[in-house]
C-alpha positions in Angstrom: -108.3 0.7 141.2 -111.6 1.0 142.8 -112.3 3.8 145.3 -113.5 0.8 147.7 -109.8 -0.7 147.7 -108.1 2.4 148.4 -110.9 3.6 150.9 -111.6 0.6 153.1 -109.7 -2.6 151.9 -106.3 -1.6 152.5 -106.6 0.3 155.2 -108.4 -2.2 157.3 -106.0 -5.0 156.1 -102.7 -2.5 157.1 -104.7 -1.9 160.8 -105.4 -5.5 161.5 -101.6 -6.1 160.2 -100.5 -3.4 162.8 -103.1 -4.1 165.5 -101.6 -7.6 165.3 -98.1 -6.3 166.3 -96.6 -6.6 162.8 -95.2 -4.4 160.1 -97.0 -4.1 157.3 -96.6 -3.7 153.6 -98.9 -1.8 151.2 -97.9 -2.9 147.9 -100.5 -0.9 145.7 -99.9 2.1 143.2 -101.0 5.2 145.5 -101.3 7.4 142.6 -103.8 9.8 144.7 -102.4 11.7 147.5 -105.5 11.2 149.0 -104.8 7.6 149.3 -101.4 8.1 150.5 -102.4 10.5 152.9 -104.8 7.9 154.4 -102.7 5.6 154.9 -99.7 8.2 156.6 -102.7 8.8 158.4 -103.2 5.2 159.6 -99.7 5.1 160.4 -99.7 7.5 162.4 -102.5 6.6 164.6 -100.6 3.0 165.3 -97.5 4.8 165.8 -95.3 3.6 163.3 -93.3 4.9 160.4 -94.2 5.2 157.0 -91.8 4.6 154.6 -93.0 5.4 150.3 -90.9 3.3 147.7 -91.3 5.9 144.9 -90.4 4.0 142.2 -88.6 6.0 139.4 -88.8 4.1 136.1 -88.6 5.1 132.4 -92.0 4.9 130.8 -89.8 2.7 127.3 -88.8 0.0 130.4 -92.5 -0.2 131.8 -93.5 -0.5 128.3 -90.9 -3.1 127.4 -91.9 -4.9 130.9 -95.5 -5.0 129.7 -94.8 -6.1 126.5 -92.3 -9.2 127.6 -94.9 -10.0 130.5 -98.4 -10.4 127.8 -95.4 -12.6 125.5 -94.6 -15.0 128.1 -98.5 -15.2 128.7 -98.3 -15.9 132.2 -99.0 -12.3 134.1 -101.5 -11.8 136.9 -101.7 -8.1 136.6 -104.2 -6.7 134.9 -101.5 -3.8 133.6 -101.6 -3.5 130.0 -100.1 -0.8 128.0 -103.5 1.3 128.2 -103.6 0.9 132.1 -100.3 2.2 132.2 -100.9 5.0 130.2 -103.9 6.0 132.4 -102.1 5.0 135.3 -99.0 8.0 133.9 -101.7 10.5 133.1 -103.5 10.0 136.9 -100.3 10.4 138.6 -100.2 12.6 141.4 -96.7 13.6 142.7 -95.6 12.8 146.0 -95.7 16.3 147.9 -92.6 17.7 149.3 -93.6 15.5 153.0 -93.9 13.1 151.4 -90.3 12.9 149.6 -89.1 13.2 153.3 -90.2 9.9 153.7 -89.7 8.2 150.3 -87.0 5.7 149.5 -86.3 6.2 145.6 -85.8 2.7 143.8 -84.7 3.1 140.6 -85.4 0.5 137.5 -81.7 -1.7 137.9 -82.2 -1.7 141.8 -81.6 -5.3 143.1 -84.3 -6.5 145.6 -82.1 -7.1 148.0 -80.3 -4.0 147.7 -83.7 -1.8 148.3 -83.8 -4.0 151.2 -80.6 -2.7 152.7 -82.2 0.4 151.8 -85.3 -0.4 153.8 -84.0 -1.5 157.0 -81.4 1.7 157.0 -83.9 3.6 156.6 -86.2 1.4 159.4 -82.7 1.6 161.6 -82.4 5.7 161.3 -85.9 6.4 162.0 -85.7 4.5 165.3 -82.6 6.2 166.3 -84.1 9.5 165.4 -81.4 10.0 162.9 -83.5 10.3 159.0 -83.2 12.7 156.9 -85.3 13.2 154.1 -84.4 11.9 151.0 -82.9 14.2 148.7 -84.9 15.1 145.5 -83.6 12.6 142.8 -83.4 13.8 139.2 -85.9 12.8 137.3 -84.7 10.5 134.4 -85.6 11.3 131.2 -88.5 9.0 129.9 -89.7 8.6 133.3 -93.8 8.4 134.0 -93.6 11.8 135.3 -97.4 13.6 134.5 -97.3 16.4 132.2 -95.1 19.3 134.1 -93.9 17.1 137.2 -90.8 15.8 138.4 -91.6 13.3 140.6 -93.0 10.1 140.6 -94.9 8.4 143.3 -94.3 5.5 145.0 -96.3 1.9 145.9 -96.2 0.6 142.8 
């Protein structure tokens, strides 16, 4: 991903999303705290929550995902096993804020489960009620970097 999309595209999509009086989503990788930290930083500023989906799943099931997606021959990401494997070495883990206000999906999670999960989480911050979300276990085989236990979220 290209400095330019993390740096000024997104951003300025997410504030004319917010300025508009909706929510917005930031589907991206935010593998940089510094891009997370922009955009908790645009959040902020409009006055709304920021919730990270940190998805936790075992590098063999990326891989196999990959794999089945370039078979079938009809995938729009560019993600390839070597962008992955950059992607795993460039990781930076979410920071102990940030877990406060992560949701952890893990690789079985139905969509509309981690919806549920959303709006709870959406419902308790309005009440003043959240509470951060407890440290999960790392699974083994996870894209954890070298020496961390978490992994971040966006992607």
């Amino acid at each position: 991903m290209t400095e330019e999309l993390f740096a000024e595209r997104l951003p300025a999509a997410a504030a004319a999303v917010l300025a508009a009086g909706f929510n917005a989503i930031v589907d991206a990788t935010f593998l940089r705290l510094q891009d997370r930290e922009r955009m908790a930083a645009l959040a902020a500023a409009a006055g709304v929550p920021l919730l990270i989906l940190d998805f936790q799943v075992p590098l063999a099931v990326l891989r196999r995902r990959i794999r089945q997606r370039q078979r079938q021959g009809q995938d729009p990401s560019d993600a390839d096993l070597t962008v992955l494997e950059q992607q795993r070495r460039s990781l930076e883990p979410l920071t102990a804020q940030e877990r406060s206000r992560a949701l952890a999906v893990g690789a079985g999670a139905a969509p509309a489960a981690t919806a549920r999960a959303v709006r709870a989480w959406l419902e308790g911050r309005e009440s003043g009620d959240s509470e951060p979300t407890p440290d999960p276990p790392h699974p083994p085989g996870c894209a954890a970097p070298p020496g961390g236990s978490e992994s971040a979220g966006g992607r």
